[in-house]
Backbone as numpy.savetxt, mean C-alpha at the origin, in Angstrom:
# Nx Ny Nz CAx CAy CAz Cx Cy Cz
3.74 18.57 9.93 4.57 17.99 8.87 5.61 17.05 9.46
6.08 17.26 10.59 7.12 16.44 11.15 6.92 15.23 11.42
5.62 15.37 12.14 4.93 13.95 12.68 4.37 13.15 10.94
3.66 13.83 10.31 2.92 13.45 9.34 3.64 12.47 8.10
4.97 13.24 7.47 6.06 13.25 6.54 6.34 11.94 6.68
7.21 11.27 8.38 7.73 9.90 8.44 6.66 8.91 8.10
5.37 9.20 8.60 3.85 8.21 8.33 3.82 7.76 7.10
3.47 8.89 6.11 3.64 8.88 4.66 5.08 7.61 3.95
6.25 8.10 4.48 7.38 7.71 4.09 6.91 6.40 4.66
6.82 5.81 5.88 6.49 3.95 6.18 6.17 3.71 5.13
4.67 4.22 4.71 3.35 3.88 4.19 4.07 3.95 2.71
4.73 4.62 2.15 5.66 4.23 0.27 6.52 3.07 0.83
7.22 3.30 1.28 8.21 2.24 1.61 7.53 0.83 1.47
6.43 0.40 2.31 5.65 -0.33 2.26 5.31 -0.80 0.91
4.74 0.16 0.29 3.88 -0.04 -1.10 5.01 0.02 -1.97
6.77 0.40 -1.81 7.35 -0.31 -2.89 8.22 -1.27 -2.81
8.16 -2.04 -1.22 8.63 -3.12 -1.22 7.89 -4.06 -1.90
6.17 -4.08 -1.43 5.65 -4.80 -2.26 5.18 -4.77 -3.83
5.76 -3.74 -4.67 5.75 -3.29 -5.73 6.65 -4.44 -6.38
7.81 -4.48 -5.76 9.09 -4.82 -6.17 8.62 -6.64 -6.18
7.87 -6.59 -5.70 7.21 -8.61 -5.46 6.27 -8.99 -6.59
5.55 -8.06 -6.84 4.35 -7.82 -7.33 4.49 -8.08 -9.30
3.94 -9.80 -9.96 3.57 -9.75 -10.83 2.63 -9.68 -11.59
1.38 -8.43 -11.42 0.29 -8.51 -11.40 -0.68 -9.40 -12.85
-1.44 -10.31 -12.44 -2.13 -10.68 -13.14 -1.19 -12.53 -13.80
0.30 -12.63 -13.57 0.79 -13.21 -13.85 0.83 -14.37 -12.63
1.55 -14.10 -11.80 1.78 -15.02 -10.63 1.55 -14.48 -9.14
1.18 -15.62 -8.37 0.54 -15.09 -7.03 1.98 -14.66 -6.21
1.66 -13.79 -5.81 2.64 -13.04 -4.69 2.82 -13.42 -3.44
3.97 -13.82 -3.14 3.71 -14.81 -2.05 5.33 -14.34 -1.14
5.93 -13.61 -1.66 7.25 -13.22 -1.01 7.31 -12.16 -0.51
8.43 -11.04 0.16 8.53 -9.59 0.66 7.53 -9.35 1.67
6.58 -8.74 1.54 5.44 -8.28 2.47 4.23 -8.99 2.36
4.28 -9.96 1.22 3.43 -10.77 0.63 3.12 -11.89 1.74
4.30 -12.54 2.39 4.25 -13.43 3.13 3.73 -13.11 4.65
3.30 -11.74 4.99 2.79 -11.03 6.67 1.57 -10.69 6.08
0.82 -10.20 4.56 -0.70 -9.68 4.51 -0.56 -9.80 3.12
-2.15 -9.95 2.55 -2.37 -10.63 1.26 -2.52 -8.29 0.78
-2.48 -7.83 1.40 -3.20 -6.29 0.46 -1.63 -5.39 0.83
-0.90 -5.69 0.70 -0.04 -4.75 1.51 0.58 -3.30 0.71
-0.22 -3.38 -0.81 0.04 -1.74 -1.48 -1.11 -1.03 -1.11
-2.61 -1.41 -0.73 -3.61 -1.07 0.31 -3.12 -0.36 1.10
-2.37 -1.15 2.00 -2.13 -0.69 2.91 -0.55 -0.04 3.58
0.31 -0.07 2.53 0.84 0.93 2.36 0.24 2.39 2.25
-0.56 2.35 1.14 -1.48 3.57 0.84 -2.60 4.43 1.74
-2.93 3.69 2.64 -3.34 4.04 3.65 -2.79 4.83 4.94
-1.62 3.67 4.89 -0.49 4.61 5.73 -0.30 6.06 5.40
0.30 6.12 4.09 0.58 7.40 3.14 -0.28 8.24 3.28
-1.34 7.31 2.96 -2.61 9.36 3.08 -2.50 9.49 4.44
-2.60 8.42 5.18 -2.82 9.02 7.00 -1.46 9.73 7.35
-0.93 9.55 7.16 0.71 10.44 6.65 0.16 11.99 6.55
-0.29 11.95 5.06 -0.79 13.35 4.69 -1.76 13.88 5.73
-3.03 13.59 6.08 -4.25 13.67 6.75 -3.38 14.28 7.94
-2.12 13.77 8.85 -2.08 14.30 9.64 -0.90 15.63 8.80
0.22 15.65 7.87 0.15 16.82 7.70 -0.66 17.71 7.23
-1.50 17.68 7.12 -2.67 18.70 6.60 -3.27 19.51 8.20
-3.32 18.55 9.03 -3.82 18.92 10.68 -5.03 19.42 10.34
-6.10 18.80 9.71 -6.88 18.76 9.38 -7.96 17.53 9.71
-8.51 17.35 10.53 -9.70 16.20 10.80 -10.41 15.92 10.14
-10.90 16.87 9.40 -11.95 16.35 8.07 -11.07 15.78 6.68
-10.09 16.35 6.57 -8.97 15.17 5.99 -9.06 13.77 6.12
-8.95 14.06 7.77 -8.53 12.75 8.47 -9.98 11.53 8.10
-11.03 12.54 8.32 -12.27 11.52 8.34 -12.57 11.40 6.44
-11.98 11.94 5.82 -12.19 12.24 4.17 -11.34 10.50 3.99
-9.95 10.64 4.42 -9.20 9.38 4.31 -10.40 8.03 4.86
-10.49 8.14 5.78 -11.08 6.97 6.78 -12.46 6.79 5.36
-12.76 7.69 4.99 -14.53 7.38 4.37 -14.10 6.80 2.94
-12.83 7.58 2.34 -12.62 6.98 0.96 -11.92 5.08 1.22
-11.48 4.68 2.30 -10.94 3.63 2.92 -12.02 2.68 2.85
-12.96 2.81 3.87 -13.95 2.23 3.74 -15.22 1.86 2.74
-15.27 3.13 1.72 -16.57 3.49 0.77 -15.48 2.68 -0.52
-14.05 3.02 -0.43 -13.69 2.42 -1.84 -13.04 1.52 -1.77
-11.98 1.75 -1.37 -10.79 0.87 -0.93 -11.86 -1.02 -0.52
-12.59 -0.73 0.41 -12.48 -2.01 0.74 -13.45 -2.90 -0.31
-14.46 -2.41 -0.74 -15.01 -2.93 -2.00 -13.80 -3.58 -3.28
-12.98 -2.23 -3.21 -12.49 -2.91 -4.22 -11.47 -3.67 -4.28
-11.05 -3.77 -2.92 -10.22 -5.08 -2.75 -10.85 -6.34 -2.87
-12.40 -6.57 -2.34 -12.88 -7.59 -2.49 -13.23 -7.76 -3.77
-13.10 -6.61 -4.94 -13.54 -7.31 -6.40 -11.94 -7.86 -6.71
-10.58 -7.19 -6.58 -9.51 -7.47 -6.50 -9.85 -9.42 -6.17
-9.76 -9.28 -5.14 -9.64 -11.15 -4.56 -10.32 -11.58 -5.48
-11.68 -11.40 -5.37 -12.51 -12.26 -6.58 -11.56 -12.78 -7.58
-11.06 -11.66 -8.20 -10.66 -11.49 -9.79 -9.74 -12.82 -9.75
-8.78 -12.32 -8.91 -7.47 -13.13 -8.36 -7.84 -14.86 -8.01
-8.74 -14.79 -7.10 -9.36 -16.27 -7.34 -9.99 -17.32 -8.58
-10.03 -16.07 -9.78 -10.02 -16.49 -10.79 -9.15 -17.08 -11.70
-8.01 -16.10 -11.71 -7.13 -16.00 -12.54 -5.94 -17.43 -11.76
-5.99 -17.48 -10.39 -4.78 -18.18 -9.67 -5.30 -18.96 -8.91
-5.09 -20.41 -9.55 -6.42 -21.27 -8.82 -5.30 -21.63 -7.16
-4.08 -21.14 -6.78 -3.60 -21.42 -5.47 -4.29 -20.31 -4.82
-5.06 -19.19 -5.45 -4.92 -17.87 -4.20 -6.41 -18.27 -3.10
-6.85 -19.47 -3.62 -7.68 -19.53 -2.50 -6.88 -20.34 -0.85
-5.85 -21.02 -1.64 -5.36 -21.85 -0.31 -4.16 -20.28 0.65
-3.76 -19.22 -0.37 -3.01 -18.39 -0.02 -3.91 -17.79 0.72
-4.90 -17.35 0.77 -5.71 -16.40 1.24 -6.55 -17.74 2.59
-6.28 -18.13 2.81 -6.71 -19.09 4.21 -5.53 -19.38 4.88
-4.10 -18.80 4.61 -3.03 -18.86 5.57 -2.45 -17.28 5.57
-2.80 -16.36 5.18 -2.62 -15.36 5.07 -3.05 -13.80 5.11
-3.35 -13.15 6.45 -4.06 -11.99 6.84 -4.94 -10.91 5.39
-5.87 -10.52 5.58 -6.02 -9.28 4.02 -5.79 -8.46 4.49
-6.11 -7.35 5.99 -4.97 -6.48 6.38 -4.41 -6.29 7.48
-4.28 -6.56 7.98 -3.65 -6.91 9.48 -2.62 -7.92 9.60
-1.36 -7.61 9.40 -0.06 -8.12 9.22 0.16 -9.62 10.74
0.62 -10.39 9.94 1.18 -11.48 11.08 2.32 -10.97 11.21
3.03 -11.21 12.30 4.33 -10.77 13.06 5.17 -11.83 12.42
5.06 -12.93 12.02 5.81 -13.49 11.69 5.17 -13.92 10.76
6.06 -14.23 9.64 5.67 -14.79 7.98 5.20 -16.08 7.87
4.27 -16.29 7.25 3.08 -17.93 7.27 4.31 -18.56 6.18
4.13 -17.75 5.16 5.16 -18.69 4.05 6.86 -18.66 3.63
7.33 -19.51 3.63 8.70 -19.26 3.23 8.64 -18.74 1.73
9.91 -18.04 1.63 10.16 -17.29 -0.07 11.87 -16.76 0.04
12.20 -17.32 -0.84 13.75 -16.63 -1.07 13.55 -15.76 -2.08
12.58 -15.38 -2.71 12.15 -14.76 -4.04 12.50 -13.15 -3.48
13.99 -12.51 -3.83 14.10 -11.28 -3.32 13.34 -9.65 -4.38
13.39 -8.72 -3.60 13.19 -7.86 -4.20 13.27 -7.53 -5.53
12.50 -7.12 -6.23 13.03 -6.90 -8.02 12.60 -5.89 -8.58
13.97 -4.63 -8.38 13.53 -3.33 -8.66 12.55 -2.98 -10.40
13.03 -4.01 -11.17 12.41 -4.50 -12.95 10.91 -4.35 -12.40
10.56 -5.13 -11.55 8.78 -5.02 -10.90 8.40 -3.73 -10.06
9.45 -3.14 -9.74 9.05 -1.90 -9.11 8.81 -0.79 -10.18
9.81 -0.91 -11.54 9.42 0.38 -12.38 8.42 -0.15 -13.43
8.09 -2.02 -13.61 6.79 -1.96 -14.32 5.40 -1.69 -13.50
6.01 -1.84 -12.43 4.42 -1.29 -11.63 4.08 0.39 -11.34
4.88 0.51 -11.90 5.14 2.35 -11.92 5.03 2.82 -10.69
5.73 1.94 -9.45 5.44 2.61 -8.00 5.81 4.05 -8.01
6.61 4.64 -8.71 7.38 5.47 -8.63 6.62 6.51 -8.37
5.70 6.42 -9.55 4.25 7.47 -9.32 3.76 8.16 -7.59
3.90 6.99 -6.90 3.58 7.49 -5.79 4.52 8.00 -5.29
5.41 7.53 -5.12 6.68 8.78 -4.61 6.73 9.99 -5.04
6.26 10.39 -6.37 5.78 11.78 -7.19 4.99 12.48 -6.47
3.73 11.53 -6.52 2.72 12.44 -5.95 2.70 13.04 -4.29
3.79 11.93 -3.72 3.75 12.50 -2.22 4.75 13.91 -2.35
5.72 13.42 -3.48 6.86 15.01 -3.22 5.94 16.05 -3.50
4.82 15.82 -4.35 3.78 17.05 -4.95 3.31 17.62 -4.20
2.17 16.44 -3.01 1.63 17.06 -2.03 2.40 18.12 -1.00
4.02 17.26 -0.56 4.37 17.73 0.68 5.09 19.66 -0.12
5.11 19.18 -1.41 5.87 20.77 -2.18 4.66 21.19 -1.90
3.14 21.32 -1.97 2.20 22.38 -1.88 1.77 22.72 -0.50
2.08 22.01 0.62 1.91 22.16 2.30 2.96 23.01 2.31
4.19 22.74 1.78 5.43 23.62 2.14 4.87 25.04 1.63
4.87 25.06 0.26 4.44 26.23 0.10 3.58 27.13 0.64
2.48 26.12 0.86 1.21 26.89 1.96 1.52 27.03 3.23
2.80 26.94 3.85 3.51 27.34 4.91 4.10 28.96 4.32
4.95 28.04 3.20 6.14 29.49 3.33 4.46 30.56 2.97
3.84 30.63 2.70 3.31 31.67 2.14 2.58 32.42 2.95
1.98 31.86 4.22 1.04 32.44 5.51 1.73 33.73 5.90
């Protein structure tokens, strides 16, 4: 749990900075975490379960995460882009200066466009912060209870 807990915590943090950027379906995202990787609530979320996976100390967790990553996650990011290349005729020039998950160290695009907690509670990030207090309340418990 010690090691696992901070993983998790990056991995929200992550997914509600870019929550807070995020006008989905309206305008392309191009500021906060937007400007280092085009998927970055992906991959927030990834972080998060690998977070969990290692509090669980469980390997088949670990390989449960890695298989739902690959079997779902990445499909459906690529129907995601599609969609997005539809809807936002710039996200094709965004997506040729800009990583899908593997962060640049330094930001391709400029943006003064700051954080906007209004986009963090219509995107209901919050949810995930729920569900991690849920998980880490039922590990605790399945501690206190051994």
């Amino acid at each position: 749990m010690a090691a696992g807990v901070p993983i998790s915590l990056v991995g929200l943090a992550i997914r509600a900075w870019a929550a807070g950027h995020l006008s989905k379906n309206e305008r392309l995202a191009t500021s906060g975490p937007y400007r280092y990787v085009r998927n970055p609530l992906y991959i927030g979320s990834l972080i998060a379960a690998t977070g969990l996976g290692v509090c669980s100390n469980d390997p088949l967790v670990l390989g449960a995460i890695a298989t739902v990553f690959l079997f779902w996650f990445l499909p459906v990011v690529g129907e995601e882009e599609s969609h997005l290349r539809k809807i936002l005729p710039e996200y094709r020039a965004y997506e040729t200066q800009v990583p899908r998950f593997v962060p640049r160290l330094a930001p391709v695009l400029d943006s003064s466009t700051a954080f906007d907690a209004r986009l963090f509670l219509r995107n209901r990030e919050y949810s995930a912060l729920l569900g991690f207090a849920a998980f880490v309340l039922v590990l605790l418990l399945k501690i206190l209870l051994r």
